[in-house]
N, C-alpha and C positions, 0 to 999 in steps of 0.2 A: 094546204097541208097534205090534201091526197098528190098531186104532184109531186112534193120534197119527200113523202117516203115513197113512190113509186119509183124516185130516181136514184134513192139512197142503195150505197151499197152492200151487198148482204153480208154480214158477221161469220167467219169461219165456226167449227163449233167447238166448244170449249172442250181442252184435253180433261182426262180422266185425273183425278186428285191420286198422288202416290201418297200409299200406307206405310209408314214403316214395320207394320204386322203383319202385312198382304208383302211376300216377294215379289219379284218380277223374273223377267229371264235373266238378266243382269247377275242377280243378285244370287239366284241357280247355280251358274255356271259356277260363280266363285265359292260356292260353300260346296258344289262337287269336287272343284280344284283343291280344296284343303282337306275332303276327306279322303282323295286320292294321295296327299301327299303323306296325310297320316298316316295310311295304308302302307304304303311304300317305304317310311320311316320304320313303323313295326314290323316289317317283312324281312328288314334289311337288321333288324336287333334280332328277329328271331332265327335271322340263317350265323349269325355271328355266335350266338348261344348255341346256338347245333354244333357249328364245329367244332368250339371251345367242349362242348359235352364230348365230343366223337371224340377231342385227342386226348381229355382226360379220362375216360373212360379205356382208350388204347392204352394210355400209359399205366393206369393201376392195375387193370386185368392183366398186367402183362408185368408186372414190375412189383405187387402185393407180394407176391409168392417167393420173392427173394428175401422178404423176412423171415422166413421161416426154411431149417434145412434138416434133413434126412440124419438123425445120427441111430450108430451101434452102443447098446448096453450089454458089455459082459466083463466079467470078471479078472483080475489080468493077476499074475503073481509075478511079485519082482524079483527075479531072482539075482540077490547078488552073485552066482557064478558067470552068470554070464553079464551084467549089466559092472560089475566091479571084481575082472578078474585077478585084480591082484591082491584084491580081501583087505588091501589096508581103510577103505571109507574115504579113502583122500579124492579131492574132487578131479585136480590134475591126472590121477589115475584112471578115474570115471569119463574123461571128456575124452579119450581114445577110444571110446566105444561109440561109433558111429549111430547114425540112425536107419542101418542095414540092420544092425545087430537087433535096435529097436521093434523094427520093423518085421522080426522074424518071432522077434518073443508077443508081437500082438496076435499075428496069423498065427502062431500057436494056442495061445487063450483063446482065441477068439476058435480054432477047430474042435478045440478040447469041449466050449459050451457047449456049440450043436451036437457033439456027439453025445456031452451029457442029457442032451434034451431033446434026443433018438431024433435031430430036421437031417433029413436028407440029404445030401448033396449028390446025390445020383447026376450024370452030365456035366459035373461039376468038377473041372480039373485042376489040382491044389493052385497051380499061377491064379487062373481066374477066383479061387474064392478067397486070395489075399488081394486081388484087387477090387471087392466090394469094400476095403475098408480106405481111405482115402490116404492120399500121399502124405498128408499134411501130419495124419495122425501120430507117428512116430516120430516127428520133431518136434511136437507138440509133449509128448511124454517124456522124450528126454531132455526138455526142459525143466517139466514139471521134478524130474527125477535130480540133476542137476540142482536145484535151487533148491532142494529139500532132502540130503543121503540119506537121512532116516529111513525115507522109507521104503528102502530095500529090505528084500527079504518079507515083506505086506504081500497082504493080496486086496487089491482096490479094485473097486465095481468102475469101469472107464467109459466116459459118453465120447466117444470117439467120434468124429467124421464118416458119413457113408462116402462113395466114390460120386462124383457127379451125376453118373449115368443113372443109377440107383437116385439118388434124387429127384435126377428128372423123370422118371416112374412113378414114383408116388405122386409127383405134382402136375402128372399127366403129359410133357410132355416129350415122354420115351415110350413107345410103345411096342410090344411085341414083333409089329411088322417092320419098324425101322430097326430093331436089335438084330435081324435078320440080314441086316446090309449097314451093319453098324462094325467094325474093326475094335470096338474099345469094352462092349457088351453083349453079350449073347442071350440070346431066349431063356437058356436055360439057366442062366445067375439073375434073370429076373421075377425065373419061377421060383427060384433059392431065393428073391427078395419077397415074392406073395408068403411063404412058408414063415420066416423071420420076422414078418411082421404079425401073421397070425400068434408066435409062441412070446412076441412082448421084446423082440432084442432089437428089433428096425423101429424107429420110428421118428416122428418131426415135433420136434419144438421152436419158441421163437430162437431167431440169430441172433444173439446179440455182436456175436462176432463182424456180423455185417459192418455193422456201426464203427467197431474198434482196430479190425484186423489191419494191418496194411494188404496192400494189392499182392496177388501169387501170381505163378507161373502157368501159362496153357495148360499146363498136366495137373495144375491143383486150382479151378474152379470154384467146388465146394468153401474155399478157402478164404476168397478174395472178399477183403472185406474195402470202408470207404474211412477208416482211422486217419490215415496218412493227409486223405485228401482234406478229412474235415480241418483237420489240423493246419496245413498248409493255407485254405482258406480263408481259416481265423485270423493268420500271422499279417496277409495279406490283408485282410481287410483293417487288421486294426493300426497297423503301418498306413495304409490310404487314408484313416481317417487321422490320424497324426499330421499328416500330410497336408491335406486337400483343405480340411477344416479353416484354420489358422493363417494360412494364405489366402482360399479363396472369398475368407469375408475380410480382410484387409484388403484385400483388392478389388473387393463391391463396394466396401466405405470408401475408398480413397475414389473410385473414379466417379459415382453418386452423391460424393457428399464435398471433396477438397479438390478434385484436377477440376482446371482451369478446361472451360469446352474452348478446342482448338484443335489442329490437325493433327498432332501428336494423339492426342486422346480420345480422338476420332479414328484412326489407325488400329490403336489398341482396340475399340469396340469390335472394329469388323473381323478384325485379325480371331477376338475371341469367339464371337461366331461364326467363324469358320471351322475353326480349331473343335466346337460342338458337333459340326458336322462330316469331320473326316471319318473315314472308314479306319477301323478299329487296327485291321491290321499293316497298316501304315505305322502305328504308334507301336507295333513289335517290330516295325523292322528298326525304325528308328532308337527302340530299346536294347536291340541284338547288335546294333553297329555304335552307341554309343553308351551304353551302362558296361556289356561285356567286354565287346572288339574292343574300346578306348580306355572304360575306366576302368577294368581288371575287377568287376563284381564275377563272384562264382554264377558260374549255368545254370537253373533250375532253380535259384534259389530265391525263397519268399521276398527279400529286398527287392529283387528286381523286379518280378511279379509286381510288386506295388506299386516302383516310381514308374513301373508302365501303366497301370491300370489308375493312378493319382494323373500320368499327365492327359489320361482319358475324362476322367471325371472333372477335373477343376475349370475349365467352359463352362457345363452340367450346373455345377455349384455355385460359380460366378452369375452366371443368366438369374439363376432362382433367386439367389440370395439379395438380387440388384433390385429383381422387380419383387420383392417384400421389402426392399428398402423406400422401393419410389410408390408403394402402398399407402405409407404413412401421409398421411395427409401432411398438407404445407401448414396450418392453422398449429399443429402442435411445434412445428420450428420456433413459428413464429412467436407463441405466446413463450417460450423460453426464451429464445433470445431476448423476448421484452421485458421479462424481469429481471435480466442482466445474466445470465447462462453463457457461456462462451461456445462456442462452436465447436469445440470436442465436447463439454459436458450436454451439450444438446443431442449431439449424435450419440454418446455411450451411456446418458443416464434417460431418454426419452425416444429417439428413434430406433438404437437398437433394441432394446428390451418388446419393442410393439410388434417389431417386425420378426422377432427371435421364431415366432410358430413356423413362419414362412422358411423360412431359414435351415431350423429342423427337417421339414417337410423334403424339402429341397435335397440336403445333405442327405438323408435316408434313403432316397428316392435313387441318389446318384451314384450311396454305395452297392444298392441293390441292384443298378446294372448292371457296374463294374462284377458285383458276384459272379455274374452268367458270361461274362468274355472269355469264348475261348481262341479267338484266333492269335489276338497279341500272345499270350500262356506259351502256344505250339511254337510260337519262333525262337521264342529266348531259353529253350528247351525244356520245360516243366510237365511233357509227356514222355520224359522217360518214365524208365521204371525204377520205382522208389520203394523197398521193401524194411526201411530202416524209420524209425519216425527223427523231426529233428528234436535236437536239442529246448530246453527251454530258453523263454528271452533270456537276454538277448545274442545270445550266441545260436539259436535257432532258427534265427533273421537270415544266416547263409548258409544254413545246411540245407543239402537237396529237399525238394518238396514238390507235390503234385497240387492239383485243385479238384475241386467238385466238378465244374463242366470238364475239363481235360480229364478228369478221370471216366467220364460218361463217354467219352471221343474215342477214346481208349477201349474201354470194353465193348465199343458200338462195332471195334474196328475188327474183333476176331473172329475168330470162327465159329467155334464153340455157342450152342444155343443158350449154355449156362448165362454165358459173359453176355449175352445180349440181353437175359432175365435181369440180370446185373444192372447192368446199365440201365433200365427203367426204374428197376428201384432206387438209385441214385439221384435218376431226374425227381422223384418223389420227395426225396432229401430234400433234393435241391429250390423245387418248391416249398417246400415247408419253411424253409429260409426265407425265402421273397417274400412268401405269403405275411410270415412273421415282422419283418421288415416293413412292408408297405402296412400292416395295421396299427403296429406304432406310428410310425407314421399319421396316419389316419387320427389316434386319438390323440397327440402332442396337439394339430392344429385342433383337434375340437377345445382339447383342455385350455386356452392358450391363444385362440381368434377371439380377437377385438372384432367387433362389428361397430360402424362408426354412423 
């Protein structure tokens, strides 16, 4: 026996027992690996939230301030000699007095106040103190005058328009040193605006004009309101949803649920995902050379706008509406058709109603892009200038009309610092939309998701 273990071979030694409680290096490496990538995950959400704060934060500091505008309180008397010189009341008599004539009887009430109320105008040369009151204002009163002859010969307290400049003074961006190299305001009508505003006759409330006005002219800023666009908007969005709707889930049910899979149907699929992916302004050129150039639709007008902005979205619609169609589990087909269901009532009384949240979501989703296009809009002309609103449906369908992004393109495009305060408040609008949009959205699928 001492032999056979002297010649026996020796036993390597036994590895250590792994713990699943004790790591190893192994095990190190890969838990530093995932809390690097975590790292890097919330690095990459928190630089995404930075910016999204940085541009909202530019857009409302820069775009708030256009709700609210600069207006004059004083006193104004109508005189019928001069607003109804021919004494008879008749309105056709009334409507050959310009808004010169207007516009001279303001700058007179309006010098008569200050003098009643000893403010100064020292510096202040009669052109320049009729141009603190805004262009706007005097077509604004001889509407008001026009629409109502009574009340000539009144004396009415008037909340007029301040001129732009003056505007932009109180809301800080006009200041002394720029009126100095400024052509349109001087130093000293914006120490005539410090004095006006201490005695109660300058000051700012909300706009609601903002909201209602249609767009003005470079010379009347204070004016330009987003009426026209909202309006045109709406005409366009509720035409695409007439549109896109009605097609696009007939043509999710039929190619999901009845075509036959073969190359025809196959064709159609890629064709529509492509058609999801073209660039926007391909679908205006296409709109300008066959809804206007061929089919003799008017320029600008919200039809066109829509079956442009409808053959954008229905891809959009179709994609969503297919894959909440292919949602539905196969088990609820099946036990329909097993209790004798026919294949439309399986699809209209059991797959579409399941799949309806997705559907919504979808359709919502795809008018709310459509909102924000403006490239298509600028082809088929709907950044002209539009100072008339249209009509109601449906003969409003072809009167000229603007949009919300074309109108933000538009006042992005001028010179004027006003039009540019303009246009952020619009984009503000114009979020309030999306926003409101995609939370519908939002609660349709909560109200309305099957969990299976």
């Amino acid at each position: 026996m001492t032999d056979a273990a002297t010649n026996a071979t020796p036993r390597p030694p036994a590895k250590a027992a792994h713990s699943l409680l004790v790591p190893d290096a192994a095990m190190g490496r890969r838990n530093a690996a995932e809390k690097r990538f975590r790292a890097y995950g919330l690095a990459a959400i928190g630089v995404s939230l930075s910016v999204l704060g940085i541009m909202l934060w530019s857009i409302f500091s820069d775009g708030l301030s256009s709700f609210f505008q600069a207006k004059l309180t004083f006193p104004v008397t109508l005189s019928s000699e001069v607003l109804d010189p021919a004494g008879n009341g008749q309105r056709e008599e009334m409507t050959k007095v310009t808004t010169i004539g207007y516009g001279k009887l303001l700058t007179a009430a309006f010098t008569a106040e200050l003098a009643a109320k000893g403010i100064s105008t020292e510096g202040v040369t009669a052109k320049q103190l009729a141009e603190i009151i805004s262009k706007d204002a005097p077509g604004v009163l001889r509407a008001k005058v026009l629409a109502d002859p009574s009340l000539l010969d009144q004396t009415l307290t008037m909340s007029v328009l301040a001129a732009g400049r003056i505007d932009g003074y109180l809301k800080g961006r006009v200041t002394m040193e720029t009126a100095e190299r400024d052509g349109n305001i001087s130093p000293e009508q914006l120490q005539l605006a410090d004095r006006l505003k201490a005695a109660g006759i300058l000051g700012s409330s909300f706009n609601t004009r903002f909201l209602t006005s249609p767009d003005a002219s470079d010379q009347r800023p204070e004016a330009a309101g987003l009426g026209v666009a909202i309006l045109g908007s709406a005409y366009m969005m509720l035409l695409v949803l007439i549109i896109c709707v009605p097609i696009g889930v007939a043509t999710s049910i039929y190619l999901e649920e009845f075509a036959p899979k073969n190359r025809w149907t196959d064709l159609i699929e890629v064709n529509i995902s492509n058609l999801a992916a073209v660039p926007s302004i391909v679908f205006g050129i296409l709109g300008l050379a066959i809804f206007i150039n061929f089919a003799g639709f008017p320029q600008s007008s919200s039809v066109v706008g829509a079956l442009v902005l409808s053959l954008m979205t229905l891809p959009t619609i179709i994609i969503a509406t297919r894959s909440s169609i292919r949602a539905v589990p196969p088990s609820i087909r099946d036990a329909a058709l097993g209790v004798g269901a026919s294949k439309m009532q399986t699809v209209f009384h059991h797959v579409l109603p399941l799949a309806m949240p997705g559907i919504l979501t979808g359709t919502i989703l795809g008018l709310a892009s459509a909102l924000g296009e403006t490239a298509p809009l600028l082809l088929i002309g709907m950044v002209a200038f539009v100072d008339n609103y249209p009509s109601a449906p449906v003969e409003g369908f072809l009167d000229p009309a603007t949009a919300l992004p074309v109108q933000v393109y538009s006042w992005a495009s001028r010179s004027d610092p006003a039009f540019i305060e303009r246009s952020s408040g619009a984009i503000i609008v114009l979020l309030v939309f999306l926003v409101v949009m995609n939370v519908t959205a939002i609660i349709l699928r909560r109200k309305f998701e099957r969990r299976w």
